[in-house]
C-alpha positions as CSV (number, residue, x, y, z in Angstrom):
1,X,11.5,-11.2,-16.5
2,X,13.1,-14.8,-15.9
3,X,11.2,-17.1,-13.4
4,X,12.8,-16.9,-9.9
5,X,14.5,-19.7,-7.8
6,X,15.1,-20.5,-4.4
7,X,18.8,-19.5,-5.1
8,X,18.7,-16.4,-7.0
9,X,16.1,-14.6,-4.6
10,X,19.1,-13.0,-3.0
11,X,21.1,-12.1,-5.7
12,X,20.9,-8.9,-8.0
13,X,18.9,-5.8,-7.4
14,X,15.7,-6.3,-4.9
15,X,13.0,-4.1,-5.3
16,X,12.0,-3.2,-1.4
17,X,9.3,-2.2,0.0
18,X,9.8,0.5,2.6
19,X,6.7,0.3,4.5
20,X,4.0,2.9,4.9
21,X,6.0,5.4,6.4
22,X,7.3,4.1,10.2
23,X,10.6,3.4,10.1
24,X,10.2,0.5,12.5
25,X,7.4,-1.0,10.0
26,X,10.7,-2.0,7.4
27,X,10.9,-5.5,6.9
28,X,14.0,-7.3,8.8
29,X,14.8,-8.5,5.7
30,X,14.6,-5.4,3.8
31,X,16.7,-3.6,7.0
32,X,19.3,-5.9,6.5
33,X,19.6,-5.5,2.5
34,X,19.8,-1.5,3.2
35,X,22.3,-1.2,5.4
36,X,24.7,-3.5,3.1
37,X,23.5,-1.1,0.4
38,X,26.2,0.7,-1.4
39,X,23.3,2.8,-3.9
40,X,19.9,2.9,-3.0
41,X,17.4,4.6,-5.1
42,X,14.3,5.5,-3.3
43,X,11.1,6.9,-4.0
44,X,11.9,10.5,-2.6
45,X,9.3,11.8,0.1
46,X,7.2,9.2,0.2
47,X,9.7,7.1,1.9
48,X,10.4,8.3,5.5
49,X,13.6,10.8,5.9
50,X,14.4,9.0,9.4
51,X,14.2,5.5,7.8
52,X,16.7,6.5,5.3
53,X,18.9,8.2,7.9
54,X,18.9,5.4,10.0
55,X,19.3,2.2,7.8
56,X,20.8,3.6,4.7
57,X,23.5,6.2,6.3
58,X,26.1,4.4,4.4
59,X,25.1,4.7,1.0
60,X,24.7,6.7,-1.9
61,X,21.3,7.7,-1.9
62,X,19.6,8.7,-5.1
63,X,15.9,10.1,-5.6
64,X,14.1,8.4,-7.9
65,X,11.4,11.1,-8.3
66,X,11.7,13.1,-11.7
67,X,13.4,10.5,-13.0
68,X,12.1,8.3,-16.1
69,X,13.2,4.4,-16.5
70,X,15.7,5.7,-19.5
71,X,17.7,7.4,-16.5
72,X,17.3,4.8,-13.5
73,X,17.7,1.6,-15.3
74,X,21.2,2.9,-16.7
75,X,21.9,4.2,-13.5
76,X,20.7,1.3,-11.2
77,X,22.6,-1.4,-14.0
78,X,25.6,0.5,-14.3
79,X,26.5,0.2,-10.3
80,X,25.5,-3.3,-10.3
81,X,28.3,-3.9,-13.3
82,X,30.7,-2.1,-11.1
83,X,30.5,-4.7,-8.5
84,X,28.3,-2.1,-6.0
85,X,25.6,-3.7,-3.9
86,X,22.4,-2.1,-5.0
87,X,19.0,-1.2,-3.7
88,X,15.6,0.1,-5.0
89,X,13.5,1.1,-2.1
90,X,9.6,1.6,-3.2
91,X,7.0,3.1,-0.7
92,X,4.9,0.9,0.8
93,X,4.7,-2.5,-0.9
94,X,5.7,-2.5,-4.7
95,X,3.2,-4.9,-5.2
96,X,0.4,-2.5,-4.9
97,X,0.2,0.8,-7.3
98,X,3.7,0.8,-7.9
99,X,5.8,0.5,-11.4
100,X,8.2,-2.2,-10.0
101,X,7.9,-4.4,-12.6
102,X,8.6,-2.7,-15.9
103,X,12.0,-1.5,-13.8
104,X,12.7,-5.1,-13.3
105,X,11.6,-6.6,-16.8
106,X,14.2,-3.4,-18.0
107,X,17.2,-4.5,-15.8
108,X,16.5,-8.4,-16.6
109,X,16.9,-7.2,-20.4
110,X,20.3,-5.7,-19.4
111,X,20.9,-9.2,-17.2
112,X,20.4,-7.7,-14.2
113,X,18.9,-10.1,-11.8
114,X,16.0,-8.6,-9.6
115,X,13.5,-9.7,-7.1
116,X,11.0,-8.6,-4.9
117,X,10.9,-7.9,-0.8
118,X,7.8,-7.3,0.5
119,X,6.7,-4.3,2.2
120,X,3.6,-3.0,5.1
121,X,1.2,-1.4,2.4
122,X,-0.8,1.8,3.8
123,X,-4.1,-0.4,3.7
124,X,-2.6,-2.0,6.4
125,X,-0.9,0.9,8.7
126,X,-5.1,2.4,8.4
127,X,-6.3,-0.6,9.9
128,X,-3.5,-1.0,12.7
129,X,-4.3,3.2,13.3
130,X,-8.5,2.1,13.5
131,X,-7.6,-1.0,15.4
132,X,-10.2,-2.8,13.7
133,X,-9.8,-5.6,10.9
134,X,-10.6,-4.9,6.9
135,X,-12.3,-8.1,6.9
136,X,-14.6,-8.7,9.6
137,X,-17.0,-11.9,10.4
138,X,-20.7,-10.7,9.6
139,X,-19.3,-7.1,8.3
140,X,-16.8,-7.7,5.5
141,X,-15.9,-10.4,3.7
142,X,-13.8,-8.7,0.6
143,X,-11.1,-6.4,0.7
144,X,-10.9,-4.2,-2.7
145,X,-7.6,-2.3,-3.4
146,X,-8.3,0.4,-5.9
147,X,-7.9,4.0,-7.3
148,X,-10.0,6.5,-8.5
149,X,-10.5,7.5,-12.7
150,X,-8.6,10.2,-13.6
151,X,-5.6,10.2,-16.0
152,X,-4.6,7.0,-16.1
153,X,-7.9,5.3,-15.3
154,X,-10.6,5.6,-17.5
155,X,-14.6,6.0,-16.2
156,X,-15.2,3.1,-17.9
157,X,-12.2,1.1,-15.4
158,X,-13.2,2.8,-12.2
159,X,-15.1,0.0,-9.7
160,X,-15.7,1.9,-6.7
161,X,-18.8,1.9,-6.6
162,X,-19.4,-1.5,-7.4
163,X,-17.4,-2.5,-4.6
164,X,-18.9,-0.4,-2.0
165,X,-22.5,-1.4,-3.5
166,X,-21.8,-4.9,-2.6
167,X,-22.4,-4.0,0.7
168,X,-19.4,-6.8,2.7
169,X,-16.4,-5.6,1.3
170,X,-14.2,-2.8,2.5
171,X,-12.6,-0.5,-0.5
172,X,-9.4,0.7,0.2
173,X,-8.8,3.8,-2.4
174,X,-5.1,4.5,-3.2
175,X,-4.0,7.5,-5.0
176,X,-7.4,9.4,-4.4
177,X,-6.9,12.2,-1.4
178,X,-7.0,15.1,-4.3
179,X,-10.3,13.7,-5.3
180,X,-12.5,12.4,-2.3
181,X,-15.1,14.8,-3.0
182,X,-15.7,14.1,-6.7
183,X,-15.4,10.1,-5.6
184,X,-18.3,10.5,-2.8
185,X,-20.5,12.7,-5.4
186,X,-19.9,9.9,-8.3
187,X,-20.5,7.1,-5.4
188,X,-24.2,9.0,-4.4
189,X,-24.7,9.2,-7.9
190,X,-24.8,5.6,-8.3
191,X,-26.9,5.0,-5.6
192,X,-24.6,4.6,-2.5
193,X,-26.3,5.4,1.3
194,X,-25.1,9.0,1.8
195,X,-24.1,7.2,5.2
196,X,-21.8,4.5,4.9
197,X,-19.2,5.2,6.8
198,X,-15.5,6.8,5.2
199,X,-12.4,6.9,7.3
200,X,-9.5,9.2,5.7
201,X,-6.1,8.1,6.9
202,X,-3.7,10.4,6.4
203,X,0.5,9.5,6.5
204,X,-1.0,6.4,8.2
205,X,2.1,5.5,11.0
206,X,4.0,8.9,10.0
207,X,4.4,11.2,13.3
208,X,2.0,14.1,11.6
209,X,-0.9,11.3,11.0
210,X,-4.4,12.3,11.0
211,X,-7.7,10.3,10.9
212,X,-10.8,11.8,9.7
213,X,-13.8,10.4,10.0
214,X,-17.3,11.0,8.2
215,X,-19.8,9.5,5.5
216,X,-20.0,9.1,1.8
217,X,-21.9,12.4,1.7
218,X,-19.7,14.7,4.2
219,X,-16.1,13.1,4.4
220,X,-15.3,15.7,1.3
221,X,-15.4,18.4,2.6
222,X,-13.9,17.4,5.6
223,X,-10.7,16.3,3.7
224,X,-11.2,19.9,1.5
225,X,-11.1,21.8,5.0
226,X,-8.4,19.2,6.4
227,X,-6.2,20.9,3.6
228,X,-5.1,17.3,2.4
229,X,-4.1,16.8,-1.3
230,X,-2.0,13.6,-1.1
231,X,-0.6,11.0,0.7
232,X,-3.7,9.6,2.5
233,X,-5.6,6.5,2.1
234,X,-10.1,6.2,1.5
235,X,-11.5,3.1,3.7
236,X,-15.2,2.7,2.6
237,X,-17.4,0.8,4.7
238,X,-18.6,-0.7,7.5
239,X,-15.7,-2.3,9.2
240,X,-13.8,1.0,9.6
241,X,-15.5,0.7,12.7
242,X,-14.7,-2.3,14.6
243,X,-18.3,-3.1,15.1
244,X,-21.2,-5.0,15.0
245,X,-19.3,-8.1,13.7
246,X,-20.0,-11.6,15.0
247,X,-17.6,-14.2,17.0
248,X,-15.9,-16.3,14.7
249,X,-15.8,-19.8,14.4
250,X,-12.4,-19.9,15.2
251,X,-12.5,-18.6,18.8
252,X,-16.1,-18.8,19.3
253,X,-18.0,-21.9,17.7
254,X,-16.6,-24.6,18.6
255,X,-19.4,-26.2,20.5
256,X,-21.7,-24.8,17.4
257,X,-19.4,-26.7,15.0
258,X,-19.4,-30.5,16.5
259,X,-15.9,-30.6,17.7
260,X,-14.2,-29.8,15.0
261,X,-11.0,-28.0,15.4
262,X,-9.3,-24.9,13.4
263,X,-7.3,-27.6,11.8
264,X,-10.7,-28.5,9.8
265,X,-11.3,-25.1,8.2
């Protein structure tokens, strides 16, 4: 894919992030490029219905699920050669778990311009739902954004416990709901405390959104009773709770510091 400029940011196809699932959680930018849309091709039920209803009323709207890139590249390069203002809408951010880029590389071959809009990832609709911070002063100093092993991750690639091991970092687990359990067993296994705490967000900012909340060692089978197979995001560790963190320097150690100000961090 061809390096990006200043000036060709807003021409060709952008690849937009829809946000977690709130309609009102689209980007102003991203907003404005669907309602000028003529096509948008969107990631079916994982972006909200509303959102499409309601800032993409205008255009043709394609699904992109069951779809492989030999169908949506033609299709996506095809209205762009007609002259038809074009859209692909991901879930969430693109950035994170998505296949954005071999979509893009595909439509650069066919000299297709592309470019990215960011998006509101789930990791971040879970935190504004726990009010608390993934990173907290004391608590957590590391954010980890990962996914379970399974079909296209080997054993051998899965980190999860490593992360939650180090004790100050807070693993967010994408793509995992259908295999909580068999995460929390492999996480025990390896030595984890049965009792660091695991919040399950489910649709995080969607109007059916649930929160569960448990340990390493029970939040499986609450997720099995909860019925949920998909769609939800894992936050290990202890900031899911909003506590026991320390004031930061920023608002709170001023007079610790010697004067110095937030402009000498």
């Amino acid at each position: 894919m061809s390096e990006p400029t200043a000036g060709d940011r807003q021409e060709g196809v952008p690849f937009i992030g829809a946000g977690p699932g709130d309609p009102g959680l689209l980007t102003v930018r991203g907003r404005e490029l669907c309602e000028e849309a003529d096509l948008v091709v969107h990631a079916g039920s994982l972006v909200n219905s509303e959102l499409l209803e309601e800032f993409c009323a205008d255009a043709e709207q394609v699904t992109s699920i069951g779809k492989d890139l030999e169908e949506l590249v033609p299709l996506m390069r095809d209205a762009y050669r007609e002259g038809r203002t074009v859209v692909r809408l991901h879930s969430g951010d693109p950035a994170i778990y998505g296949a954005a880029l071999e979509q893009m590389d595909a439509l650069e071959s066919e000299d297709v311009p592309t470019y990215f809009v960011p998006g509101v990832t789930a990791a971040f609709a879970a935190s504004a739902t726990l009010r608390t911070q993934l990173t907290l002063n004391e608590v957590a100093n590391h954010v980890a954004f990962t996914r379970p092993q399974g079909e296209t991750l080997t054993e051998e690639e899965d980190h999860i416990a490593d992360f939650v091991s180090m004790g100050d970092v807070t693993t967010c687990i994408y793509l995992g709901t259908h295999a909580v359990s068999e995460t929390m067993s492999r996480l025990q296994a390896d030595g984890v405390d049965p009792e660091t705490p695991v919040v399950v967000v489910y649709h995080a900012s969607w109007p059916d959104e649930d929160v569960i909340h448990g340990t390493v060692e029970t939040i499986g089978e609450q997720v099995e009773a909860a019925g949920y197979r998909a769609s939800a995001l894992v936050v290990v560790g202890d900031a899911v709770g909003g506590e026991g963190y320390e004031r930061s320097y920023l608002y709170g150690g001023w007079a610790n510091r010697g004067g110095e100000t937030e402009a000498d961090d």
